[in-house]
TORRO-257046 format. One record per residue (C-alpha): residue number from 1; z, x, y; residue in one letter. Coordinates in steps of 0.2 Angstrom, whole numbers. Layout:
N
   k     Z     X     Y r
 NUM     Z     X     Y A
...
END
This chain:
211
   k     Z     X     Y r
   1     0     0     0 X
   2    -4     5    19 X
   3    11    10    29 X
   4    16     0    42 X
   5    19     5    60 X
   6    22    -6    74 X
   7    17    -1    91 X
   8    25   -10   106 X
   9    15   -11   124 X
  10    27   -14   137 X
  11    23   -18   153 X
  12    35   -11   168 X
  13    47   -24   177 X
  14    42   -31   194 X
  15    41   -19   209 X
  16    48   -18   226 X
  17    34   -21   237 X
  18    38   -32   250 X
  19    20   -27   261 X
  20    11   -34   244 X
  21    -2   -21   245 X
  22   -12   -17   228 X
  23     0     2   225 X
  24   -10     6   210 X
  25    -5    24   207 X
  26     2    27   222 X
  27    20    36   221 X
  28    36    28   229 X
  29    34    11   221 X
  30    49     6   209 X
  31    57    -8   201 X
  32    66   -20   213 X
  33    84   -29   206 X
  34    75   -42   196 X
  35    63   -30   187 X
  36    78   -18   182 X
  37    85   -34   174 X
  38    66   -37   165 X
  39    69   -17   159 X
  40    85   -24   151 X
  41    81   -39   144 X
  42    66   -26   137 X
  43    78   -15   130 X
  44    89   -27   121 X
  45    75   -37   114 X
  46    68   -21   105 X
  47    86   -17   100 X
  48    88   -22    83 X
  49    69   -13    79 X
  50    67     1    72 X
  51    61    14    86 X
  52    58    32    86 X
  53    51    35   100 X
  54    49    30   118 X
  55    32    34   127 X
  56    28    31   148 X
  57    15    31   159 X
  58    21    45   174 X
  59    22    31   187 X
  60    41    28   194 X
  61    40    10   189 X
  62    35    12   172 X
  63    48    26   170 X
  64    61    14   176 X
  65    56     1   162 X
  66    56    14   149 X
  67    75    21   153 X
  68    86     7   147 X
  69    75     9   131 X
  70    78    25   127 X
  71    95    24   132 X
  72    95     9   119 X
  73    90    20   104 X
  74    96    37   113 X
  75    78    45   115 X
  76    72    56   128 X
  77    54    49   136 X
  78    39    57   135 X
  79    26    53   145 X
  80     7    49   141 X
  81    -5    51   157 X
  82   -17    40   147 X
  83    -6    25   150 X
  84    -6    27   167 X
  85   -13    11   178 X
  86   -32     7   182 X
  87   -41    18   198 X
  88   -44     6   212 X
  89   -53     8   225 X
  90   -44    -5   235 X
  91   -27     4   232 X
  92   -16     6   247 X
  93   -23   -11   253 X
  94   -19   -29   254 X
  95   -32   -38   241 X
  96   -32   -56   235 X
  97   -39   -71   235 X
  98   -39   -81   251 X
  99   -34   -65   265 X
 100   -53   -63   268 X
 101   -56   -48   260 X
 102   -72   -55   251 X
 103   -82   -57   267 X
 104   -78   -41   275 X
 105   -95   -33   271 X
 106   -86   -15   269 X
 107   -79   -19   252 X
 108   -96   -28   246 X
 109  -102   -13   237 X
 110   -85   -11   228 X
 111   -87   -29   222 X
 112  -104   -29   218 X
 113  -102   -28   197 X
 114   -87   -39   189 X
 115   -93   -33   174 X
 116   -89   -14   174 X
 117   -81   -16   184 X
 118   -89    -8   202 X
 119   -70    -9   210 X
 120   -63     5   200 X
 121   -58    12   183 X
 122   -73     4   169 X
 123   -65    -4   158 X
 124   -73     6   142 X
 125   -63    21   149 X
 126   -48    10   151 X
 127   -50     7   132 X
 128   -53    23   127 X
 129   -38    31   135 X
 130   -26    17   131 X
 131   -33    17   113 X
 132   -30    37   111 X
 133   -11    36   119 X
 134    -7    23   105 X
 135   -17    32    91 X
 136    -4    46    96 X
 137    12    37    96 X
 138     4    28    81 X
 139     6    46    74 X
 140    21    49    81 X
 141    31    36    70 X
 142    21    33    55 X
 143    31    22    43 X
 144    43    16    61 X
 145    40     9    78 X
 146    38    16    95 X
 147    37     8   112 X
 148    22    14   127 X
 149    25     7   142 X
 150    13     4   152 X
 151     3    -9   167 X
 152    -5   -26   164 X
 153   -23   -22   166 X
 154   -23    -6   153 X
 155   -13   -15   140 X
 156   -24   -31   141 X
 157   -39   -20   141 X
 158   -34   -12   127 X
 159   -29   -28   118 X
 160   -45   -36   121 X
 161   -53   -19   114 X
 162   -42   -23    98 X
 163   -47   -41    98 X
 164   -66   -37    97 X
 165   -68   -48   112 X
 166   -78   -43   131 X
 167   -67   -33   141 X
 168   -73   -42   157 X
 169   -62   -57   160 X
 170   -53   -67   174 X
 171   -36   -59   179 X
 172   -27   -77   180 X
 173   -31   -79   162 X
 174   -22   -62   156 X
 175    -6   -63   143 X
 176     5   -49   149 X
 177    17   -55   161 X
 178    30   -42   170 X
 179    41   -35   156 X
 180    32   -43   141 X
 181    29   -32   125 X
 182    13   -35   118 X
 183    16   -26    99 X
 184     1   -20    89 X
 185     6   -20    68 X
 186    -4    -7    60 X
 187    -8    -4    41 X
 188   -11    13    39 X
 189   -23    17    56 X
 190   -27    -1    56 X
 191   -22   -17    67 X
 192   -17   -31    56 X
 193    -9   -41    67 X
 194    -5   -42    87 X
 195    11   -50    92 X
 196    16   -56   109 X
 197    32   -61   117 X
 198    39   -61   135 X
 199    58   -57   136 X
 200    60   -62   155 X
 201    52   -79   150 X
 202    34   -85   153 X
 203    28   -86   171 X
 204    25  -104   179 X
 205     7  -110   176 X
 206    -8  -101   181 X
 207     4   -86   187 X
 208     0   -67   184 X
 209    13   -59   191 X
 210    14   -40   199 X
 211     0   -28   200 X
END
Protein backbone atom coordinates (compact mmCIF):
# COMPACT_ATOMS: atom_id res chain seq x y z
CA UNK A 1 0.00 0.00 0.00
CA UNK A 2 0.98 3.75 -0.79
CA UNK A 3 2.04 5.77 2.16
CA UNK A 4 -0.06 8.35 3.19
CA UNK A 5 0.91 12.07 3.85
CA UNK A 6 -1.21 14.81 4.32
CA UNK A 7 -0.12 18.27 3.48
CA UNK A 8 -1.97 21.12 4.93
CA UNK A 9 -2.29 24.89 2.96
CA UNK A 10 -2.78 27.31 5.37
CA UNK A 11 -3.58 30.62 4.70
CA UNK A 12 -2.23 33.56 6.94
CA UNK A 13 -4.86 35.45 9.31
CA UNK A 14 -6.26 38.71 8.41
CA UNK A 15 -3.89 41.83 8.10
CA UNK A 16 -3.54 45.15 9.62
CA UNK A 17 -4.14 47.33 6.88
CA UNK A 18 -6.42 50.02 7.58
CA UNK A 19 -5.30 52.17 3.97
CA UNK A 20 -6.87 48.88 2.27
CA UNK A 21 -4.29 48.92 -0.43
CA UNK A 22 -3.33 45.65 -2.39
CA UNK A 23 0.41 45.06 0.05
CA UNK A 24 1.30 41.94 -2.02
CA UNK A 25 4.77 41.44 -1.00
CA UNK A 26 5.39 44.49 0.39
CA UNK A 27 7.27 44.13 3.99
CA UNK A 28 5.66 45.77 7.24
CA UNK A 29 2.25 44.11 6.79
CA UNK A 30 1.21 41.85 9.79
CA UNK A 31 -1.59 40.20 11.33
CA UNK A 32 -3.98 42.56 13.11
CA UNK A 33 -5.73 41.25 16.72
CA UNK A 34 -8.33 39.20 15.05
CA UNK A 35 -6.03 37.35 12.70
CA UNK A 36 -3.67 36.37 15.57
CA UNK A 37 -6.76 34.71 16.92
CA UNK A 38 -7.40 33.05 13.27
CA UNK A 39 -3.49 31.70 13.77
CA UNK A 40 -4.73 30.28 16.93
CA UNK A 41 -7.78 28.78 16.12
CA UNK A 42 -5.27 27.40 13.18
CA UNK A 43 -3.02 26.02 15.53
CA UNK A 44 -5.39 24.25 17.84
CA UNK A 45 -7.47 22.71 14.99
CA UNK A 46 -4.21 21.06 13.68
CA UNK A 47 -3.31 20.00 17.20
CA UNK A 48 -4.31 16.60 17.64
CA UNK A 49 -2.60 15.74 13.87
CA UNK A 50 0.23 14.39 13.41
CA UNK A 51 2.70 17.29 12.25
CA UNK A 52 6.35 17.26 11.57
CA UNK A 53 7.05 19.93 10.23
CA UNK A 54 6.00 23.70 9.71
CA UNK A 55 6.82 25.39 6.50
CA UNK A 56 6.16 29.58 5.67
CA UNK A 57 6.15 31.79 2.90
CA UNK A 58 8.92 34.72 4.12
CA UNK A 59 6.26 37.43 4.48
CA UNK A 60 5.53 38.74 8.10
CA UNK A 61 2.02 37.85 8.06
CA UNK A 62 2.48 34.42 7.05
CA UNK A 63 5.21 33.91 9.59
CA UNK A 64 2.75 35.26 12.10
CA UNK A 65 0.19 32.45 11.26
CA UNK A 66 2.79 29.85 11.19
CA UNK A 67 4.27 30.69 14.94
CA UNK A 68 1.43 29.42 17.27
CA UNK A 69 1.73 26.19 14.95
CA UNK A 70 5.06 25.32 15.69
CA UNK A 71 4.83 26.50 19.08
CA UNK A 72 1.76 23.71 19.08
CA UNK A 73 4.07 20.83 18.01
CA UNK A 74 7.46 22.66 19.17
CA UNK A 75 9.00 22.91 15.68
CA UNK A 76 11.21 25.54 14.38
CA UNK A 77 9.79 27.29 10.72
CA UNK A 78 11.30 26.94 7.74
CA UNK A 79 10.67 29.02 5.20
CA UNK A 80 9.71 28.10 1.38
CA UNK A 81 10.11 31.34 -0.99
CA UNK A 82 8.01 29.36 -3.40
CA UNK A 83 4.96 30.09 -1.14
CA UNK A 84 5.33 33.34 -1.21
CA UNK A 85 2.28 35.64 -2.51
CA UNK A 86 1.39 36.42 -6.32
CA UNK A 87 3.62 39.53 -8.18
CA UNK A 88 1.11 42.38 -8.80
CA UNK A 89 1.56 44.94 -10.60
CA UNK A 90 -1.01 47.02 -8.78
CA UNK A 91 0.89 46.44 -5.31
CA UNK A 92 1.10 49.36 -3.12
CA UNK A 93 -2.21 50.61 -4.68
CA UNK A 94 -5.80 50.84 -3.86
CA UNK A 95 -7.54 48.11 -6.44
CA UNK A 96 -11.12 47.06 -6.37
CA UNK A 97 -14.26 47.03 -7.87
CA UNK A 98 -16.29 50.19 -7.83
CA UNK A 99 -12.96 53.02 -6.82
CA UNK A 100 -12.51 53.58 -10.53
CA UNK A 101 -9.61 52.09 -11.14
CA UNK A 102 -10.98 50.16 -14.41
CA UNK A 103 -11.33 53.32 -16.33
CA UNK A 104 -8.20 54.91 -15.52
CA UNK A 105 -6.52 54.26 -19.02
CA UNK A 106 -2.98 53.74 -17.26
CA UNK A 107 -3.86 50.41 -15.83
CA UNK A 108 -5.67 49.23 -19.15
CA UNK A 109 -2.56 47.37 -20.31
CA UNK A 110 -2.16 45.63 -17.03
CA UNK A 111 -5.83 44.38 -17.41
CA UNK A 112 -5.74 43.68 -20.72
CA UNK A 113 -5.65 39.40 -20.50
CA UNK A 114 -7.74 37.82 -17.33
CA UNK A 115 -6.59 34.82 -18.60
CA UNK A 116 -2.74 34.78 -17.82
CA UNK A 117 -3.28 36.88 -16.22
CA UNK A 118 -1.56 40.36 -17.88
CA UNK A 119 -1.77 42.10 -13.96
CA UNK A 120 1.08 40.00 -12.55
CA UNK A 121 2.47 36.61 -11.63
CA UNK A 122 0.80 33.84 -14.56
CA UNK A 123 -0.88 31.59 -13.08
CA UNK A 124 1.27 28.47 -14.61
CA UNK A 125 4.19 29.74 -12.57
CA UNK A 126 2.04 30.24 -9.57
CA UNK A 127 1.48 26.46 -10.01
CA UNK A 128 4.65 25.40 -10.65
CA UNK A 129 6.15 27.03 -7.63
CA UNK A 130 3.41 26.23 -5.27
CA UNK A 131 3.37 22.61 -6.53
CA UNK A 132 7.30 22.22 -5.94
CA UNK A 133 7.11 23.76 -2.27
CA UNK A 134 4.53 20.94 -1.46
CA UNK A 135 6.41 18.27 -3.41
CA UNK A 136 9.24 19.24 -0.86
CA UNK A 137 7.47 19.14 2.33
CA UNK A 138 5.69 16.28 0.83
CA UNK A 139 9.12 14.78 1.15
CA UNK A 140 9.81 16.16 4.14
CA UNK A 141 7.10 14.09 6.26
CA UNK A 142 6.57 10.91 4.27
CA UNK A 143 4.36 8.66 6.18
CA UNK A 144 3.28 12.22 8.55
CA UNK A 145 1.72 15.62 7.92
CA UNK A 146 3.21 19.00 7.62
CA UNK A 147 1.69 22.37 7.40
CA UNK A 148 2.71 25.36 4.46
CA UNK A 149 1.32 28.48 5.01
CA UNK A 150 0.80 30.36 2.59
CA UNK A 151 -1.82 33.32 0.60
CA UNK A 152 -5.14 32.88 -0.94
CA UNK A 153 -4.48 33.11 -4.65
CA UNK A 154 -1.21 30.70 -4.55
CA UNK A 155 -2.95 28.08 -2.52
CA UNK A 156 -6.25 28.27 -4.78
CA UNK A 157 -3.95 28.25 -7.78
CA UNK A 158 -2.39 25.49 -6.83
CA UNK A 159 -5.54 23.58 -5.88
CA UNK A 160 -7.21 24.15 -9.03
CA UNK A 161 -3.84 22.84 -10.66
CA UNK A 162 -4.66 19.63 -8.38
CA UNK A 163 -8.26 19.57 -9.32
CA UNK A 164 -7.31 19.48 -13.25
CA UNK A 165 -9.68 22.44 -13.52
CA UNK A 166 -8.70 26.25 -15.52
CA UNK A 167 -6.52 28.21 -13.37
CA UNK A 168 -8.39 31.33 -14.52
CA UNK A 169 -11.34 31.90 -12.34
CA UNK A 170 -13.41 34.88 -10.53
CA UNK A 171 -11.84 35.82 -7.16
CA UNK A 172 -15.30 35.98 -5.33
CA UNK A 173 -15.74 32.50 -6.10
CA UNK A 174 -12.36 31.28 -4.37
CA UNK A 175 -12.58 28.55 -1.22
CA UNK A 176 -9.85 29.88 0.93
CA UNK A 177 -11.03 32.17 3.43
CA UNK A 178 -8.33 34.06 6.01
CA UNK A 179 -7.09 31.27 8.28
CA UNK A 180 -8.61 28.16 6.36
CA UNK A 181 -6.40 24.91 5.80
CA UNK A 182 -7.03 23.51 2.64
CA UNK A 183 -5.27 19.72 3.11
CA UNK A 184 -3.95 17.73 0.12
CA UNK A 185 -4.06 13.67 1.21
CA UNK A 186 -1.40 12.06 -0.82
CA UNK A 187 -0.83 8.21 -1.61
CA UNK A 188 2.68 7.76 -2.29
CA UNK A 189 3.34 11.18 -4.66
CA UNK A 190 -0.16 11.23 -5.47
CA UNK A 191 -3.50 13.35 -4.34
CA UNK A 192 -6.12 11.26 -3.46
CA UNK A 193 -8.28 13.37 -1.73
CA UNK A 194 -8.46 17.41 -1.06
CA UNK A 195 -10.02 18.39 2.24
CA UNK A 196 -11.29 21.88 3.17
CA UNK A 197 -12.10 23.40 6.44
CA UNK A 198 -12.15 26.98 7.89
CA UNK A 199 -11.50 27.29 11.54
CA UNK A 200 -12.35 30.97 12.01
CA UNK A 201 -15.83 29.97 10.34
CA UNK A 202 -16.92 30.68 6.76
CA UNK A 203 -17.19 34.20 5.65
CA UNK A 204 -20.84 35.88 5.00
CA UNK A 205 -22.05 35.13 1.41
CA UNK A 206 -20.21 36.18 -1.63
CA UNK A 207 -17.22 37.36 0.77
CA UNK A 208 -13.32 36.88 0.09
CA UNK A 209 -11.73 38.20 2.69
CA UNK A 210 -8.02 39.81 2.71
CA UNK A 211 -5.58 40.05 0.09
Amino acid sequence: MSTRTVVHLVRHGEVDNPTKILYGRLPGYHLSEAGVLMAKRAAAWLADRDVVAVVSSPLERAIETATPIAETFQLAIREDARLIEAENHFQGRTFGVGDGALKHPGNWASIRNPFRPSWGEPYEEIAARMLGAVAAARESAVGHEVVCVSHQLPIWTARRKIERKRLWHDPRRRQCALGSVTSLVFAGDTVVEVRYHEPSGAAGAGEVGGA
